[in-house]
C-alpha positions as CSV (number, residue, x, y, z in Angstrom):
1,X,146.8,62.7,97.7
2,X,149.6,64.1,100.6
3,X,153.1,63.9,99.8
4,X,154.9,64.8,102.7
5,X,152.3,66.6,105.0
6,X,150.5,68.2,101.9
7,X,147.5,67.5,99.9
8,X,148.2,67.9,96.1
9,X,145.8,68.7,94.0
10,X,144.6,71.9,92.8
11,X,141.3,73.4,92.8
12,X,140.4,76.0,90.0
13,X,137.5,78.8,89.6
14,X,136.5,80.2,86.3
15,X,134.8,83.2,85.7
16,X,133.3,84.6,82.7
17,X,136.9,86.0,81.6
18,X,138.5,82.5,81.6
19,X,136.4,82.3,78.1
20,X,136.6,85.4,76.5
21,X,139.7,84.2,73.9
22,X,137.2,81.0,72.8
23,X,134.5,83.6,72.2
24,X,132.6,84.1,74.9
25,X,130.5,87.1,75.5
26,X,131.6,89.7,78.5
27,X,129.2,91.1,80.6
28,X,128.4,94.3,78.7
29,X,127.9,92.4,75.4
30,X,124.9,90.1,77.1
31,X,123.9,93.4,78.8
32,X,123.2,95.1,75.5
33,X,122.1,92.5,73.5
34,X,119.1,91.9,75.9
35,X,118.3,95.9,76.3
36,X,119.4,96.4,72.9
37,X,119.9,93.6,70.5
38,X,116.4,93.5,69.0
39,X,115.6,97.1,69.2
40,X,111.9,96.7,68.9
41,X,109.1,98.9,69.8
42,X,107.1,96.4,70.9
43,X,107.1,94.5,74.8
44,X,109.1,93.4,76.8
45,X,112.1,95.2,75.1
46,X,110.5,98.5,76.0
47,X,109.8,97.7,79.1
48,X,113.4,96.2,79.6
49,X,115.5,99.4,78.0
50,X,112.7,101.5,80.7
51,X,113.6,99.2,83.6
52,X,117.8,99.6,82.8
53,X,117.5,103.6,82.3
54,X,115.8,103.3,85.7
55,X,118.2,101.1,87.4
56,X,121.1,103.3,85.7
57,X,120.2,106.4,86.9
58,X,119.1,104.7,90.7
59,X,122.8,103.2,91.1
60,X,124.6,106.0,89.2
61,X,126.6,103.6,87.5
62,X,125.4,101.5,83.9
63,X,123.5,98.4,85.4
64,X,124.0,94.7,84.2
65,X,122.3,91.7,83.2
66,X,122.6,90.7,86.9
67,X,121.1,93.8,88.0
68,X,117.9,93.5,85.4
69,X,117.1,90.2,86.1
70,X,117.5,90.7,90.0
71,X,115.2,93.8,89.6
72,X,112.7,91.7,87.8
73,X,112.3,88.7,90.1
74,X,112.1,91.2,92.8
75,X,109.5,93.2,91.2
76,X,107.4,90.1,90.4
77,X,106.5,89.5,94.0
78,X,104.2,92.5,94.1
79,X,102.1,91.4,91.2
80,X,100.7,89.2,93.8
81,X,97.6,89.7,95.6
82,X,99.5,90.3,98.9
83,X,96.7,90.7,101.4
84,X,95.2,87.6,100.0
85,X,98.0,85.5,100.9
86,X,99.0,83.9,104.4
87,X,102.8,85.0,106.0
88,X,104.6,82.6,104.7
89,X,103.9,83.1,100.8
90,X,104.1,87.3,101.1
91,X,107.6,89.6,101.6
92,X,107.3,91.8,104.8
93,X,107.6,94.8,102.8
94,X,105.2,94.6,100.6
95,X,102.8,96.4,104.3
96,X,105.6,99.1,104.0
97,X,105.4,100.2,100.4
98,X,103.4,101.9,98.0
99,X,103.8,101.3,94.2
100,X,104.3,104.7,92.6
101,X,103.8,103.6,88.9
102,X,101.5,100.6,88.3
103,X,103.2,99.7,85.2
104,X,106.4,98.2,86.7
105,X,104.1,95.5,88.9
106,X,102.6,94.4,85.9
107,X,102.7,90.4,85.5
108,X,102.6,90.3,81.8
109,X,105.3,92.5,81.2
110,X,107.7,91.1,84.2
111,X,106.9,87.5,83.3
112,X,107.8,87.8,79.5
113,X,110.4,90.1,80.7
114,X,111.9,87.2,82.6
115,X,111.9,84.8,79.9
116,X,113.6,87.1,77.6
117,X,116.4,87.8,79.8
118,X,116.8,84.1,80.3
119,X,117.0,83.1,76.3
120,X,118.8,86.0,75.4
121,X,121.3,84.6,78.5
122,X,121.4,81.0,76.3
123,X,121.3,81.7,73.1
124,X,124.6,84.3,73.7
125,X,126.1,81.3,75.4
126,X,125.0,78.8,72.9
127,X,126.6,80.5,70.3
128,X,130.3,80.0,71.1
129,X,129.8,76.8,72.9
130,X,128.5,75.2,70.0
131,X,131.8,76.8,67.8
132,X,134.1,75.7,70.2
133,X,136.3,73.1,68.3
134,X,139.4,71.5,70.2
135,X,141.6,71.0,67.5
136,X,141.2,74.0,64.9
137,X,141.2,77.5,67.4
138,X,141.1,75.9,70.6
139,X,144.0,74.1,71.0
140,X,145.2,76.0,73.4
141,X,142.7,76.0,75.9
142,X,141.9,72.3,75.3
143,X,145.3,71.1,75.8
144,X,145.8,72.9,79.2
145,X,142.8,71.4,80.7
146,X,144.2,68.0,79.8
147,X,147.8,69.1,80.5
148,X,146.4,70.0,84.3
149,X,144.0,67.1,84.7
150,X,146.7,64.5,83.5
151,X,149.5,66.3,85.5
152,X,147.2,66.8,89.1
153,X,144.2,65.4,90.9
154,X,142.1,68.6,90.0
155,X,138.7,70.0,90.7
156,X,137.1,72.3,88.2
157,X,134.3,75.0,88.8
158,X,133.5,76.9,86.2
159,X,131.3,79.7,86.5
160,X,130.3,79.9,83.3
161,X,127.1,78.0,81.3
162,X,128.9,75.9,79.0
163,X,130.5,73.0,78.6
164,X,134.0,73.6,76.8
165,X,136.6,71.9,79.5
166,X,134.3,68.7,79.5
167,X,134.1,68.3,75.6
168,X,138.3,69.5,76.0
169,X,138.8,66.3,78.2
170,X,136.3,64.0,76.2
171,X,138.3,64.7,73.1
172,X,141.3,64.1,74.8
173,X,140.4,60.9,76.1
174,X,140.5,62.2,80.0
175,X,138.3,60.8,82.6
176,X,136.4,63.1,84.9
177,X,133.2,63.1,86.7
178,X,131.0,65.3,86.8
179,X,127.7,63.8,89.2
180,X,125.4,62.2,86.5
181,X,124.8,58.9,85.0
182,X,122.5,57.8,82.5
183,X,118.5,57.4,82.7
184,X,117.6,54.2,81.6
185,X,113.8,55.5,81.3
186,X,114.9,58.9,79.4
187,X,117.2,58.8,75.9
188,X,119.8,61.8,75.5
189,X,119.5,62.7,79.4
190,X,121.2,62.0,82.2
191,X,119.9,62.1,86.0
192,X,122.3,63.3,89.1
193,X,123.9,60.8,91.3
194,X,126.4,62.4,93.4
195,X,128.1,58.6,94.2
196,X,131.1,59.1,92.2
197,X,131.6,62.8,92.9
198,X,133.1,63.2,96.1
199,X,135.5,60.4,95.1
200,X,136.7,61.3,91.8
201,X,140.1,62.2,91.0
202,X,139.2,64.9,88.4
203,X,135.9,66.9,88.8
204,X,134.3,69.3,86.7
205,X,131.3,71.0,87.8
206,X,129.2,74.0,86.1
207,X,129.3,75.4,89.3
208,X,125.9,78.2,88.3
209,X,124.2,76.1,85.9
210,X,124.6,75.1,82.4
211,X,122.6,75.3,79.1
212,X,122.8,71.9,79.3
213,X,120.8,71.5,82.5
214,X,116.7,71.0,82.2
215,X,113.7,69.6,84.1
216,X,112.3,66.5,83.6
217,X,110.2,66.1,80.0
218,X,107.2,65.0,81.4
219,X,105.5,64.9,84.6
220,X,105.1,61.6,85.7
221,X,105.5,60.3,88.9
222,X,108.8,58.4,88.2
223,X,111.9,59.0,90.8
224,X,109.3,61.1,92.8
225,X,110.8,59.1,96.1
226,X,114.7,59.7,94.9
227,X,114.2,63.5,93.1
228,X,112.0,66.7,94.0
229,X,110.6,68.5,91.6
230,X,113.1,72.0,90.5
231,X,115.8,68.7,90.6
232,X,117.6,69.3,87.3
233,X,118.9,66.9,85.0
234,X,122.0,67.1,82.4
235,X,120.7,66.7,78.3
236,X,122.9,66.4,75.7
237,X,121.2,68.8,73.4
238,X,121.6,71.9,74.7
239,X,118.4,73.0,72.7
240,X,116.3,69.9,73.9
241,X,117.2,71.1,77.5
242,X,116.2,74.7,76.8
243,X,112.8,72.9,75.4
244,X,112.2,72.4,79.5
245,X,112.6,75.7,80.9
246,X,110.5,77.8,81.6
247,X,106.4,77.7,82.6
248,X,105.3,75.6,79.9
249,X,107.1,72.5,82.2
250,X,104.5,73.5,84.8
251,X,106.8,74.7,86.7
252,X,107.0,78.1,89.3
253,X,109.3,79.6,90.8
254,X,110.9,78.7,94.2
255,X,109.5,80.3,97.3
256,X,112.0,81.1,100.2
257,X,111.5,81.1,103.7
258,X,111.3,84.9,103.9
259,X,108.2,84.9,101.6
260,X,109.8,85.7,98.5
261,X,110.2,84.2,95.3
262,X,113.1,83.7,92.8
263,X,113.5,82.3,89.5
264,X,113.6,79.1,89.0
265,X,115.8,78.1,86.0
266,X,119.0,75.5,85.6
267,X,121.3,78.5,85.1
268,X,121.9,80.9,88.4
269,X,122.0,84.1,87.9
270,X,120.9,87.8,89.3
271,X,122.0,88.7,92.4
272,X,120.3,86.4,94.4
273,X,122.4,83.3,94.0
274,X,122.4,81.2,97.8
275,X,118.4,81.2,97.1
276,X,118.4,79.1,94.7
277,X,121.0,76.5,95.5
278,X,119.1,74.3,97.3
279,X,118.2,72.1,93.9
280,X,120.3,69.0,92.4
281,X,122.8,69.2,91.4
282,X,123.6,72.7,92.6
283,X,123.4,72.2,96.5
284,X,126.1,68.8,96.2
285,X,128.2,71.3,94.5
286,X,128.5,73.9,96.3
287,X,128.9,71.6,99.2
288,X,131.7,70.0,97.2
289,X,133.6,73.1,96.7
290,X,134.7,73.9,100.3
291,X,136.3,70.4,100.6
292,X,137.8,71.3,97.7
293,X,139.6,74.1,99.4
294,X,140.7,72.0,102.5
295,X,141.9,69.1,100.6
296,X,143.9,70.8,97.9
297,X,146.8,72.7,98.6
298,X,146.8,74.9,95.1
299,X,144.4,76.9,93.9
300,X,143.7,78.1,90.3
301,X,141.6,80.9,89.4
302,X,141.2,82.4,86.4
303,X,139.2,85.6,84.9
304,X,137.0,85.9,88.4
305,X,135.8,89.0,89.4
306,X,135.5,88.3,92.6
307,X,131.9,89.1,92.7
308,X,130.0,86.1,94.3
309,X,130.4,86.6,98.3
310,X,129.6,83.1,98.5
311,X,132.9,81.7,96.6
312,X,134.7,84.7,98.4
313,X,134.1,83.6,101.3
314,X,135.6,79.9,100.8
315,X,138.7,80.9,98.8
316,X,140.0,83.6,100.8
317,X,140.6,81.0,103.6
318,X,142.9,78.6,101.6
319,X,146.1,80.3,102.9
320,X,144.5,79.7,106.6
321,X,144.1,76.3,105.9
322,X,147.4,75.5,104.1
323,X,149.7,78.1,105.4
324,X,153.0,78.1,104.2
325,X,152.1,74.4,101.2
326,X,149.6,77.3,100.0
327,X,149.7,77.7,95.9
328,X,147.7,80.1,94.1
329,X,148.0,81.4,90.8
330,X,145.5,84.6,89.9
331,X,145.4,84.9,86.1
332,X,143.3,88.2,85.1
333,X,143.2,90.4,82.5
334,X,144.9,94.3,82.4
335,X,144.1,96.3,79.0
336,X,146.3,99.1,78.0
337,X,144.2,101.8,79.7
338,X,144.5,99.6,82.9
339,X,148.1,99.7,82.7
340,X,147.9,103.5,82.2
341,X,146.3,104.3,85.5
342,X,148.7,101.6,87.6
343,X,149.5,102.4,91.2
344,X,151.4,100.9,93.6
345,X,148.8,101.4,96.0
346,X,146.0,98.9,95.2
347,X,143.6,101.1,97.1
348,X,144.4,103.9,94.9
349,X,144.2,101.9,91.9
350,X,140.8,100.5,92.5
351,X,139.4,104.4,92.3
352,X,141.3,104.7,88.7
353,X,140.2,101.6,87.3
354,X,137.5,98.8,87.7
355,X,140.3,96.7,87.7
356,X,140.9,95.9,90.9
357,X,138.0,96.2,93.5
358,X,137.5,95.6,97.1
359,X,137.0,91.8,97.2
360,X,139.9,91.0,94.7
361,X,142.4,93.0,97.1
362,X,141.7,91.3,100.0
363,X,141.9,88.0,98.5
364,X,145.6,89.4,96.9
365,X,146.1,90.4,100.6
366,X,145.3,87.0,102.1
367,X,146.8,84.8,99.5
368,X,150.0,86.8,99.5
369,X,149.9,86.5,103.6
370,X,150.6,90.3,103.2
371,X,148.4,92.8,105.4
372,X,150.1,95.9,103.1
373,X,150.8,93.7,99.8
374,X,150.7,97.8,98.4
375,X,154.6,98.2,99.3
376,X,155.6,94.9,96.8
377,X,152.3,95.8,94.4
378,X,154.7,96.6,91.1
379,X,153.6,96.2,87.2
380,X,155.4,93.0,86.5
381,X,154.0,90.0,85.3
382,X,153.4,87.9,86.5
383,X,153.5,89.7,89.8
384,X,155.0,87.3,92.9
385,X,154.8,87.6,96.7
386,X,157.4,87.9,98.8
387,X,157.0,84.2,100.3
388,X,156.4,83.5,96.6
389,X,153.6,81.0,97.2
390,X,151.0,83.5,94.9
391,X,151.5,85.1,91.6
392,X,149.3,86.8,89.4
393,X,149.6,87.2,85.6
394,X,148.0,90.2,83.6
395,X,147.4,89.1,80.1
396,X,144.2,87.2,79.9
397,X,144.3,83.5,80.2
398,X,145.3,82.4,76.5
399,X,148.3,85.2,76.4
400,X,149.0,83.2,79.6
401,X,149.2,79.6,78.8
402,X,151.1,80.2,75.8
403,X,154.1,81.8,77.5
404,X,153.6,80.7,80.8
405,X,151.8,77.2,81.3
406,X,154.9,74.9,81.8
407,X,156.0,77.5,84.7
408,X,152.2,77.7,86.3
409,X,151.9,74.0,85.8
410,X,154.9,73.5,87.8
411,X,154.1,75.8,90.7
412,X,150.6,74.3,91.1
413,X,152.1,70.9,91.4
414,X,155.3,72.1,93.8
């Protein structure tokens, strides 16, 4: 909607920090439970702790989830009978290389290696989603979703695999869309229809994936002419979706144009992301979110890490776009060690602390419409450029809403 010259409406990322105070696992707790969490002598976890010392010692820095499951999908491709194959279903460097140990091509172990990864990924996932209850601890965090949704014409993507903000506005009685409608072939599923999408006045997309998503049960030949086949659909089990993944479905993984293959699952993740978006509902969302930027004047974003160059790329252009109607609230999170190590210059502080890094300053640059935002860069929160038209709070998103939400709701809709 514009009111005088300007679009209102907000548009709002969520990254894996945006759940951490309804129980979400960070990073490092998915990381270890996968390399660590079983501690068994027998495959893959071996083979998993084996590939992360590996990887650890290679990037002189502790690797992640992201980077085990990215070294596995790329490792699979050489199991493959290379010479055997024709150009377009081989990698180029595979005439360039020699495998030094045998044991890390080894199908069986990268396969079940893969599969691990993926339901420790779930089950980490499913275990706060299925706790999350609006009116007991969540309050908070259910009542600000409604609060924004009800307030603003909002667009949600959240980063994350679970479905907390819809069951917050079904149990508040909020209408959103979300790009499926019900199968009148399949009970307890849903198919994609992005109809409604583009059109909606509230949207709230799993931007990556969901342990929600699955493939189809069965095989049959029914919507072949309307759906392909890695097309995902939205179940409302999360454990009778999980009962699709995998190879037992039939299906393998998806082959790019450069002759590689990546993992084909309803959750994105590893570090090869834009290769796999080209599957319902994931390619209509991420063409849905760079309208997003140009139609809505205020942007939300909330424990991000700036990590996907993909999303970078779209929201650093929103003060370009909307100039001086530009709103955008950064909410992160600063422990006490963070705070500790503080410098004016951002620059400086990224080399102290993992705090801030490259891609997070230049978005504070941009949004701020400061090309030295160091020489206003003081602890206060919430921190406020000199145009005011961005602020960033420090204390986590449920420290934030319940000092600040009025405030934030206000500037998002100014």
């Amino acid at each position: 909607m514009k009111i005088g010259g300007r679009s209102i409406g907000v548009t709002v990322i969520l990254g894996a920090g945006a759940a951490i105070d309804i129980g979400a696992p960070a990073t490092l707790r998915i990381t270890d439970m996968i390399t660590k969490g079983h501690l068994s002598r027998s495959e893959p976890w071996v083979f998993i702790r084996e590939l992360k010392e590996k990887l650890d010692d290679y990037y002189n820095c502790k690797a992640n989830f992201e980077d085990l499951l990215h070294c596995v999908e790329t490792l699979l491709n050489y199991t493959r009978p290379l010479k055997e194959l024709n150009s377009k279903h081989k990698p180029v460097l595979g005439e360039f290389m020699q495998i030094i140990d045998p044991k890390y091509i080894n199908h069986l172990n990268l396969y079940k290696s893969k599969i691990e990864i993926l339901e420790t990924i779930f089950e980490e996932i499913r275990k706060y989603d299925s706790k999350f209850n609006v009116p007991e601890n969540h309050k908070f965090y259910s009542n600000f979703w409604s609060d924004l949704c009800n307030l603003v014409s909002t667009d949600i993507y959240n980063l994350n695999y679970d479905r907390t903000i819809q069951n917050s506005l079904i149990e508040n009685g909020i209408e959103f869309e979300e790009g499926f409608i019900n199968d009148p072939l399949r009970e307890n599923v849903k198919k994609f229809n992005p109809e409604n999408l583009y059109s909606a006045s509230n949207k709230v997309v799993n931007l990556h994936g969901s342990i929600y998503f699955g493939f189809k049960k069965d095989l049959s030949n029914e919507d072949l002419l309307n759906y392909n086949f890695q097309d995902l659909y939205l179940h409302l089990s999360s454990l009778d979706a999980k009962e699709t993944w995998g190879r037992k479905t039939g299906r393998s993984d998806i082959l790019t144009q450069s002759g590689e293959k990546v993992i084909s699952s309803p959750i994105i993740t590893g570090l090869r992301k834009l290769e796999k978006l080209n599957v319902a509902p994931f390619n209509f969302y991420h063409s849905l979110l760079p309208m997003s930027i140009v139609n809505n004047s205020s942007l939300l974003i909330i424990g991000y890490s700036f990590g996907d160059d993909h999303i970078n790329s779209y929201i650093e252009k929103h003060r370009l776009i909307h100039g001086k109607s530009s709103k955008v609230c950064l909410i992160t999170f600063m422990d006490k060690e963070d705070k500790k190590t503080w410098h004016h210059n951002i620059s400086e502080m990224s080399k102290l602390t993992g705090f801030i890094n490259h891609e997070m300053f230049s978005f504070i640059a941009k949004a701020s419409n400061e090309s030295n935002p160091e020489t206003t860069f003081e602890y206060k929160n919430p921190h406020e450029s000199r145009d005011k038209n961005f602020r960033m709070y420090f204390g986590g998103f449920k420290d934030t809403v319940d000092n600040y939400k009025k405030e934030i709701l206000e500037f998002l809709n100014s």
